[in-house]
C-alpha positions as CSV (number, residue, x, y, z in Angstrom):
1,X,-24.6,-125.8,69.4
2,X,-23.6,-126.7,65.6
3,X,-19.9,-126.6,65.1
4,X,-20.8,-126.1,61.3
5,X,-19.6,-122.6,60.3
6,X,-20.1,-123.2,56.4
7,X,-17.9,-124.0,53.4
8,X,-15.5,-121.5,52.5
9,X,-14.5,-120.4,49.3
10,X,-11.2,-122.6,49.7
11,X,-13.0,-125.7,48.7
12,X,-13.8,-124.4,45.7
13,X,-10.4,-123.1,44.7
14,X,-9.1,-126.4,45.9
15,X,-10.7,-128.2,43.2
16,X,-9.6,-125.3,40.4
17,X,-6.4,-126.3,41.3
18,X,-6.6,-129.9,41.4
19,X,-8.0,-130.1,37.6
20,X,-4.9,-128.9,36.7
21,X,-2.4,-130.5,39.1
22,X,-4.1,-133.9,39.6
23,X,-0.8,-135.8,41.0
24,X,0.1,-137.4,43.4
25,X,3.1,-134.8,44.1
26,X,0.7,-131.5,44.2
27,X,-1.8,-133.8,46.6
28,X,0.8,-134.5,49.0
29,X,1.5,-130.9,49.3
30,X,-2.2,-129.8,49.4
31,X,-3.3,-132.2,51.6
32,X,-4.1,-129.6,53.9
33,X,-6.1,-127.3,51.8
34,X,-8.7,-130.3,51.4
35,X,-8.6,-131.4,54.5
36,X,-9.6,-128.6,56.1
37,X,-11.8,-126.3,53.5
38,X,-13.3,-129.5,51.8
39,X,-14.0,-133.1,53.9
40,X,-13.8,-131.7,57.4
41,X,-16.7,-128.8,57.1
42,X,-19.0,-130.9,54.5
43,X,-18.7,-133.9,57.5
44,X,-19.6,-131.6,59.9
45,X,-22.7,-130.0,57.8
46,X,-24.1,-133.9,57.1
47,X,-23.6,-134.4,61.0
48,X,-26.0,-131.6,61.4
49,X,-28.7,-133.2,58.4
50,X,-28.6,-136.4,60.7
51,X,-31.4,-136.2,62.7
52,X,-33.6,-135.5,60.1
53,X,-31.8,-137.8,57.0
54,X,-30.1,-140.6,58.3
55,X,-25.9,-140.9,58.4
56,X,-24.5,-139.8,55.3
57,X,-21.0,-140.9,54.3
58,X,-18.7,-139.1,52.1
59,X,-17.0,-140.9,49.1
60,X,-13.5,-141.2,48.9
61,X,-11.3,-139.0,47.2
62,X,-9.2,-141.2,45.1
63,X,-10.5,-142.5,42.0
64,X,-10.3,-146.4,40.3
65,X,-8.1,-146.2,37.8
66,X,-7.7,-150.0,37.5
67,X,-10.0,-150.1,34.3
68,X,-10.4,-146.3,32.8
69,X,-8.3,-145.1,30.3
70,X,-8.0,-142.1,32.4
71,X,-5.2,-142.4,35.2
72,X,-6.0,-139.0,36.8
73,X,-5.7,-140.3,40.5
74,X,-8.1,-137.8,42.1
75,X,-11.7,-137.2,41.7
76,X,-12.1,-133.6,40.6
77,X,-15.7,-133.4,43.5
78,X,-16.2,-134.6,46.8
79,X,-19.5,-136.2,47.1
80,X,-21.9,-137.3,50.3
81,X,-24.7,-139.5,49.8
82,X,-27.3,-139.8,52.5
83,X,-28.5,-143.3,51.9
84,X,-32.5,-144.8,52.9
85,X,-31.1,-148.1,50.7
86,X,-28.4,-149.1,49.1
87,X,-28.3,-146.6,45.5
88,X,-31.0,-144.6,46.9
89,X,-31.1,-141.1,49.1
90,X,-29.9,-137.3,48.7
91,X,-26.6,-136.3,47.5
92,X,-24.6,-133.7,48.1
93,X,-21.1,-132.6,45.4
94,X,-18.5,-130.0,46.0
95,X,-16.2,-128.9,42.8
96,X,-15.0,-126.2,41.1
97,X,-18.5,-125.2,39.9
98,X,-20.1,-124.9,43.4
99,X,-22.3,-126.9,44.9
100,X,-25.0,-129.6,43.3
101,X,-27.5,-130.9,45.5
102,X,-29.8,-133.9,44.5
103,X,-31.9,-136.9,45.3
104,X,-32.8,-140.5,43.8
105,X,-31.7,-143.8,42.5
106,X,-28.9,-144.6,40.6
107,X,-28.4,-148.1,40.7
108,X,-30.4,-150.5,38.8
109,X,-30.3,-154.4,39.1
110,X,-32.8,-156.1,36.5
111,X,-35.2,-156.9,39.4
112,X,-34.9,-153.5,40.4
113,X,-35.6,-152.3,37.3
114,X,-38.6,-154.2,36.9
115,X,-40.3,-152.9,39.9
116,X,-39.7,-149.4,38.6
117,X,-41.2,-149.7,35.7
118,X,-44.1,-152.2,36.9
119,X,-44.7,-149.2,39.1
120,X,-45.0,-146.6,36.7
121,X,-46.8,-148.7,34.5
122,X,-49.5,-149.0,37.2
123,X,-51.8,-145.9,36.9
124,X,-52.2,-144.7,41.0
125,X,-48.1,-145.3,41.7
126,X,-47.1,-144.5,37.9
127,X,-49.3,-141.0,38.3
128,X,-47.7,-140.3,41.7
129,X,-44.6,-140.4,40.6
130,X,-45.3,-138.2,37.4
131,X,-46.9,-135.6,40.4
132,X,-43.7,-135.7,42.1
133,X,-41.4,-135.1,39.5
134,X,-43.3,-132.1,38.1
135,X,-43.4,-130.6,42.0
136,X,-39.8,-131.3,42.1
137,X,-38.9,-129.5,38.3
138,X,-41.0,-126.5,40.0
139,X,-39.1,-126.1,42.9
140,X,-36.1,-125.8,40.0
141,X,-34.1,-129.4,40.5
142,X,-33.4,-131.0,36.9
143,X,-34.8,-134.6,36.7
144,X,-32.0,-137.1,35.4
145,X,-31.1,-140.5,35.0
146,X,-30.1,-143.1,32.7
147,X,-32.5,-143.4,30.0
148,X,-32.9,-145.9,27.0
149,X,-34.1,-143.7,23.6
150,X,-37.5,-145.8,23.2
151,X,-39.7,-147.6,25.6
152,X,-38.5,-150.8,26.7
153,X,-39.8,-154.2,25.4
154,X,-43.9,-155.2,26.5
155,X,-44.8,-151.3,26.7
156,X,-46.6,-149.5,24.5
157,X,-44.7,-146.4,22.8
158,X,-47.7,-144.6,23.7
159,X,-47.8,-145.2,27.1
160,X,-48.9,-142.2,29.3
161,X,-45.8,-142.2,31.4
162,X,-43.7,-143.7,28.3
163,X,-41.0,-141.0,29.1
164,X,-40.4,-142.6,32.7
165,X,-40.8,-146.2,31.0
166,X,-37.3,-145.3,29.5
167,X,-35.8,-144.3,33.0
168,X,-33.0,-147.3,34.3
169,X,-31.9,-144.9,36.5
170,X,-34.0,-141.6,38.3
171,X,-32.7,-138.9,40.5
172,X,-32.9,-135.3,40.3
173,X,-30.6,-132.1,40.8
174,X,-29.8,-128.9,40.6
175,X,-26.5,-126.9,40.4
176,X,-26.4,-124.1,42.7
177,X,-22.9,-122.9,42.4
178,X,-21.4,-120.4,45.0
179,X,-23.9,-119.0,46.8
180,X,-23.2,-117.1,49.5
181,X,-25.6,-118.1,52.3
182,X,-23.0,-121.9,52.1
183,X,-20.0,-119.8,53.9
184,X,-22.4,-119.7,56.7
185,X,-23.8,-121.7,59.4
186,X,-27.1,-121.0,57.6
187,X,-26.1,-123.7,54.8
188,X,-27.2,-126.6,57.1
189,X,-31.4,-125.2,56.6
190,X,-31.0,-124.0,53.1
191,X,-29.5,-127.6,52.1
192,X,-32.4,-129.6,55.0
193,X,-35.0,-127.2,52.7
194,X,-33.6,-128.3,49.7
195,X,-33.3,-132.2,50.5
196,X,-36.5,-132.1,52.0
197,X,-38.2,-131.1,48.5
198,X,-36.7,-133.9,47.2
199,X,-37.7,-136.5,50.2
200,X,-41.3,-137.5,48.0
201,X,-39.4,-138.4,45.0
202,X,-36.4,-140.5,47.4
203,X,-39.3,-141.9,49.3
204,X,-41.1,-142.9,46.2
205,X,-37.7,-144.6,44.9
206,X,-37.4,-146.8,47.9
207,X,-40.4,-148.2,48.4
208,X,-40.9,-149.3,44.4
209,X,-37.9,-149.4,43.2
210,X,-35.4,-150.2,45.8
211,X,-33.0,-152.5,45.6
């Protein structure tokens, strides 16, 4: 029996309020109200996606502020990753706006990089992946990713897959906002469905381009 019972319209007014109160005084008085309506329900949903993703882990809430001109101490989302390597699985964000799901890579070490693009250089893997993305832009998930504005160095601009040439980094998403099936115990198949459209492009990732 699933003790998820959904994500309540709280979490989402939680983070309203936070963009406009990000202290550390008006989080020690709210600590409750994310707590509760934000980390404790999204837990218990990835708990539930377990069997069939992996363990997911949920990022912390507090931001690094060492180097960023911005000293806002608390992210404004809460974000889960469900990880098959290390920079590579499905995501899951709560904010303000709702609820993004996604899928991918977003780390890119140069010998990572090179087996990306050695891949889709290579017609059978390079065409797969091409396939997958244009399944995964049907089911309505945006692709994304870090791109350089020409093709890198030893490719030519004319490549067939040039566009993915310029990827350093390649997941897709799609911003569902508030709907209301995610109050509901019903959220854990409608996110599995939604994940699960995105496994061929998070398998593709890790086996040529993992870290």
């Amino acid at each position: 029996m699933t003790t998820f019972q959904g994500i309540a319209p709280g979490a989402f007014e939680f983070y309203e309020e936070l963009q406009d109160n990000n202290n550390r005084e008006w989080w020690q008085e709210h600590k409750d109200s994310y707590q509760f309506p934000v980390r404790e329900p999204l837990a218990s949903l990835l708990a539930e996606l377990e069997p069939r993703f992996g363990p997911a882990k949920l990022f912390r809430a507090h931001r690094d502020i060492r180097f960023s001109v911005d000293k806002s101490p608390y992210k404004t989302v809460q974000g889960a990753v469900a990880q098959v390597q290390e920079g590579v699985g499905h995501y899951l964000q709560i904010s303000a706006d709702g609820l993004l799901v996604g899928g991918g890579y977003h780390s890119h070490t140069p010998a990572q990089l090179a087996r990306y693009r050695n891949s889709v250089d290579a017609s059978g893997t390079g065409e797969s992946l091409r396939h997958i993305l244009d399944a995964v832009t049907a089911a309505g998930f945006a692709v994304e990713g870090e791109k350089l504005k020409t093709v890198p160095q030893g490719y030519s601009r004319d490549h067939p897959r040039a566009e993915l040439l310029k990827h350093k980094s390649l997941s897709a998403g799609v911003n569902l906002g508030r709907p209301d099936w995610l109050a509901t115990p019903a959220a854990i198949q409608h996110v599995a469905d939604l994940w699960e459209d995105l496994r061929p492009l998070v398998d593709w990732v890790s086996r040529h381009a993992g870290p």
